[in-house]
PAMARVO-932215 format. One line per field, with one value per residue (C-alpha): x, y, z; residue in one letter; residue number from 1. Coordinates in steps of 0.2 Angstrom, whole numbers. Layout:
N
X = c(X/...);
Y = c(Y/...);
Z = c(Z/...);
rest = c(a/...);
nr = c(NUM/...);
***
This chain:
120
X = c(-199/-200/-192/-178/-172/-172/-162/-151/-148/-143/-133/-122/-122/-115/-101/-94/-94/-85/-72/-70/-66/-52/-45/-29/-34/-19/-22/-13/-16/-9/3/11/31/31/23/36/53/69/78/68/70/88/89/78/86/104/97/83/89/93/79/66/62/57/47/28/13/26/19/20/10/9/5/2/-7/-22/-27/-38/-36/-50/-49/-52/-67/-74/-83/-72/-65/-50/-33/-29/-12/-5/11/20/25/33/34/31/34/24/23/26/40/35/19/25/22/35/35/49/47/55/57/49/69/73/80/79/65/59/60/50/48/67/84/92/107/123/135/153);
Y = c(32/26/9/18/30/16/4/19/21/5/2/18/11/-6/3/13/-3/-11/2/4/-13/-11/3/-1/8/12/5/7/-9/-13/-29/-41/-41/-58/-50/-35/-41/-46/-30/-18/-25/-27/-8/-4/-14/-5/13/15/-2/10/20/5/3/20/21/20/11/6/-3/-9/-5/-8/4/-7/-3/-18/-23/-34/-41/-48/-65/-60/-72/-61/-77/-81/-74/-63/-63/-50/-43/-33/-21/-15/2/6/-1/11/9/21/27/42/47/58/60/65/55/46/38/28/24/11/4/-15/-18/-11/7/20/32/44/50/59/64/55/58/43/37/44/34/39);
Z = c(-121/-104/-109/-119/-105/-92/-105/-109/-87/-87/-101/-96/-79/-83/-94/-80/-68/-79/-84/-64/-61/-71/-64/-50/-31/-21/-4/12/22/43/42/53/54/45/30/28/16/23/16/24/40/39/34/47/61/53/52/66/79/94/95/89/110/111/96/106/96/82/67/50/34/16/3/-12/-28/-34/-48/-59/-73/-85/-94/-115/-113/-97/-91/-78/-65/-68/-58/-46/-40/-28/-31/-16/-18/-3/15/33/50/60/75/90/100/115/108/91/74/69/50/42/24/11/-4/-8/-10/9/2/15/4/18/37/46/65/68/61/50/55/45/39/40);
rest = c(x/x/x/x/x/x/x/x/x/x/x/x/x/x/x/x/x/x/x/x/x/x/x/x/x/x/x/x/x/x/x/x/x/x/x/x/x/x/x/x/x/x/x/x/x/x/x/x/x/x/x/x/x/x/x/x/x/x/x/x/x/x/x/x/x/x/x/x/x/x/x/x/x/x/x/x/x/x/x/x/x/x/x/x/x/x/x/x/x/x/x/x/x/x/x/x/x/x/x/x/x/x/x/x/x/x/x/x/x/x/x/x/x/x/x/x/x/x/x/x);
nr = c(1/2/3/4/5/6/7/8/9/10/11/12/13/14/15/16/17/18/19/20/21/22/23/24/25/26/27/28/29/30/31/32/33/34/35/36/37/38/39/40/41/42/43/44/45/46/47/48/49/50/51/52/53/54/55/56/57/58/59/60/61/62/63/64/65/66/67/68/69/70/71/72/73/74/75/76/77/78/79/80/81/82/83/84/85/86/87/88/89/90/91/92/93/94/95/96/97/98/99/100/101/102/103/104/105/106/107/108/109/110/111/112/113/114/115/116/117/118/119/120);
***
């Protein structure tokens, strides 16, 4: 009986880990300017290039979504992917957050802590 339930544990628990490896984590990950797309940059620079200087502790991240996926033969390694689902530049003005969001394709998606500029 003994046997059984320990085979059983073990079983249920290889099932899980597999199921989880599957499963695609969102992760928000520090990058260098070199890593963030030409488009967001150039909106950036276009919407928030005056008040870039005063932005204090100012820096990039990605918020991507990762996945894996599993050869059919699952004796190999699989392949792995990473989606960007939007880019940020954060940091504080006068001591208060600031956070500038965008799209992978360099579309202006959120503000906070600064006004955007408005075009006219």
């Amino acid at each position: 009986m003994k046997t059984l339930k320990l085979t059983f544990t073990m079983l249920l628990i290889s099932v899980v880990w597999s199921y989880a490896q599957t499963i695609p984590m969102t992760m928000f990950e520090k990058i260098k300017d070199q890593q963030v797309p030409a488009a967001v940059l150039k909106t950036f620079e276009t919407e928030f290039g005056q008040i870039k200087s005063s932005i204090q502790k100012g820096a990039w991240y990605a918020h991507f979504e990762h996945t894996v996926n599993k050869p059919a033969d699952q004796g190999t390694a699989g392949t792995s992917r990473a989606i960007p689902l939007h880019y940020s530049y954060i940091g504080k003005i006068d001591g208060k957050k600031v956070e500038i969001k965008f799209t992978p394709k360099g579309k202006l998606a959120a503000t906070k802590g600064v006004e955007e500029k408005t075009s006219n």
